[in-house]
N, C-alpha and C positions, 0 to 999 in steps of 0.2 A: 033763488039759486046761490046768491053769497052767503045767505046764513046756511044752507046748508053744505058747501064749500064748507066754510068756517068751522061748523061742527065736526064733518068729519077728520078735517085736519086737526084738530083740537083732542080727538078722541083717540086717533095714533100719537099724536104728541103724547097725550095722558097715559095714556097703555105703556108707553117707552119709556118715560118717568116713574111711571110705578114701579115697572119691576126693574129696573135700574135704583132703583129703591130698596126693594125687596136684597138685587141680588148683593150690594154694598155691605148690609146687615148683616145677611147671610157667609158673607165673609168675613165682615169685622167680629162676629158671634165665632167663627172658626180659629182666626188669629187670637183672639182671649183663651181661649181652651186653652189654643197649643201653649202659648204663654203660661198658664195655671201648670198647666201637668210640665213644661222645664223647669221651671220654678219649683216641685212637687219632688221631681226626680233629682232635683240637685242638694234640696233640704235631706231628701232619703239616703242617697250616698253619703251626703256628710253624716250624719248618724251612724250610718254603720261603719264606715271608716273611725270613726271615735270607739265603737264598740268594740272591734276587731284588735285596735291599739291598746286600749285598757285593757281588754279580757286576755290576750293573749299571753300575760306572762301568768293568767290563775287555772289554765287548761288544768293544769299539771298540780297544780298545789290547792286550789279552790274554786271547788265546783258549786260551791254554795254558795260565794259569791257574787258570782254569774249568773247566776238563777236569779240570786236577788236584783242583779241589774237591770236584767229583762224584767221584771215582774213591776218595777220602779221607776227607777232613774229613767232606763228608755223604752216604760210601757208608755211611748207620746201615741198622741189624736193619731189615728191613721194605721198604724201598726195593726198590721191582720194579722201573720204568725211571724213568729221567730223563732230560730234552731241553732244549736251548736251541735256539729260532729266530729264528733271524734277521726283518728285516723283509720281504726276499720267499720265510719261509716254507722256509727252509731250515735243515737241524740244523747248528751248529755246534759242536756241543759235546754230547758224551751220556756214559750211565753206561756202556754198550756202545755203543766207538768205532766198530764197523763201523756206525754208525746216520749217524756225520757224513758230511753231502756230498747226504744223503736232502732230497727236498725231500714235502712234507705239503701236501695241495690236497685234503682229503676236506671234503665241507661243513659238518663234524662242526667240523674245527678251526675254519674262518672263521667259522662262528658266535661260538664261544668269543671267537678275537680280537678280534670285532668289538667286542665290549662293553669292550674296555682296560681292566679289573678283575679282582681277584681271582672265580676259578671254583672254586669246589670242588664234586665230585659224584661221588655212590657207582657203581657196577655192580658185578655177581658175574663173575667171569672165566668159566674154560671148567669150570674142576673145580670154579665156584660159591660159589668162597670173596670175599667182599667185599671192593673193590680200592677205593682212594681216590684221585682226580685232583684235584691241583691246581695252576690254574694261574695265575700271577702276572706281573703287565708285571713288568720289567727296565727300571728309568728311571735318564737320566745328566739331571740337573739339571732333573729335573720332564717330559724328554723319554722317551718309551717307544722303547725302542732292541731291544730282543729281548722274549722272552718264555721264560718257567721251565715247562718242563708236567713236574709229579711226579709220580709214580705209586705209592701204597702200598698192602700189602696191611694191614687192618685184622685184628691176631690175634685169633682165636676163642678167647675162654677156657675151661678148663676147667671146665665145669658140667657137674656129671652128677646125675641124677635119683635116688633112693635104690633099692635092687633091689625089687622086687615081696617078697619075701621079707621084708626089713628093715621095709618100709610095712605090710606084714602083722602083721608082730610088734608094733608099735608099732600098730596098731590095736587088737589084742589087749590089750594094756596098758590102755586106754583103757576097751576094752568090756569085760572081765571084773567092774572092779568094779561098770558100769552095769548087767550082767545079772543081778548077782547083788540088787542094788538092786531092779531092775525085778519079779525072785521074790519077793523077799520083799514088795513093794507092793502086785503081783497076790495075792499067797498072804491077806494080809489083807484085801485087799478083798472076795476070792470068800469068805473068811469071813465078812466081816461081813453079805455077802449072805445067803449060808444061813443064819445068823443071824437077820437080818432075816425072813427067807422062814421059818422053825422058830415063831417069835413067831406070825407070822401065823397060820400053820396051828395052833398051839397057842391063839389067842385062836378061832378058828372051831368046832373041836372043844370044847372049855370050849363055848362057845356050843350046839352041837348036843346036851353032854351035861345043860346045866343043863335044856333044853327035855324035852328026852327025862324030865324028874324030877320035871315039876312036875303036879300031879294032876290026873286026868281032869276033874276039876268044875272048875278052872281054864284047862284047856284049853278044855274046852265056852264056857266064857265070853267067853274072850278071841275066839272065833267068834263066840258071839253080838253080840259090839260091836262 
């Protein structure tokens, strides 16, 4: 009966450690993402804020320069597209040149525009992976003359959760010496029990044999009163 006390108390300890295990991971794996993709999103705004501040005074005088920037200088790791539009909304300049000449009327951008500040906002593309847009007026002397829309993919870093196996083993680690604790606890207690429970029964028998001893003319008596 103690050992199997023992084990079963062993076996809810180990269940309550394991996925307190599991769920630990499970979030430390979530706080690293968020961490990569801040980290992701703050590298990308600075870029295009440098692109927006440079490019902004060659709207107007060089578009070829700007073509060159994007296609260069800020074709960095991670850049999925990049756009400059003009003010009626037209590309002039992209990281993929077949995009110039394209004019953009979806109510998506004129919102954006409308506001003449920095945009920055997440979506998942088509395979789900988390894309970053931002978008930046383009000003010559405090005038908004184009606008920047950049488009990044934020890298998913490599977090991986430890195998079922390894979380296993290392639970084991944990609960071996608790179970062996846990026996030897129970082993003493359910002794001091019977222990306890031997006393009794031996103070009751003493009781039943001193009675059983004492002499009929005292038994008679102890009736009579």
């Amino acid at each position: 009966m103690t050992t199997a006390l023992t084990a079963i108390m062993a076996i809810a300890i180990g269940g309550t450690v394991h996925y307190t295990l599991k769920g630990h991971e499970q979030e430390r794996a979530t706080q690293l993402i968020a961490q990569a993709h801040a980290a992701g999103e703050r590298q990308a705004v600075a870029v295009s804020r440098v692109f927006a501040s440079l490019g902004g005074g060659l709207v107007q005088t060089d578009l070829f320069r700007i073509q060159e920037m994007l296609q260069t200088g800020f074709a960095q790791e991670g850049l999925v597209d990049a756009v400059v539009l003009d003010s009626d909304n037209m590309i002039v300049a992209a990281k993929n040149p077949s995009q110039i000449g394209q004019q953009v009327r979806d109510i998506a951008w004129i919102l954006v525009r409308a506001q003449n500040q920095e945009v920055v906002s997440r979506n998942p593309d088509q395979a789900n992976e988390l894309l970053l847009t931002v978008v930046e007026p383009m000003k010559d002397q405090d005038e908004t003359v184009a606008w920047a829309k950049m488009t990044y993919s934020l890298a998913q870093p490599d977090v991986s959760l430890l195998p079922p196996v390894e979380r296993l083993k290392r639970t084991g680690i944990l609960i071996v010496p608790l179970a062996l604790l846990l026996f030897v606890g129970t082993l003493i207690g359910v002794r001091w029990v019977e222990h306890q429970q031997q006393e009794r029964d031996d103070d009751t028998a003493f009781s039943d044999e001193e009675e059983e001893n004492k002499t009929p003319a005292v038994r008679r008596l102890k009736k009579a009163s």
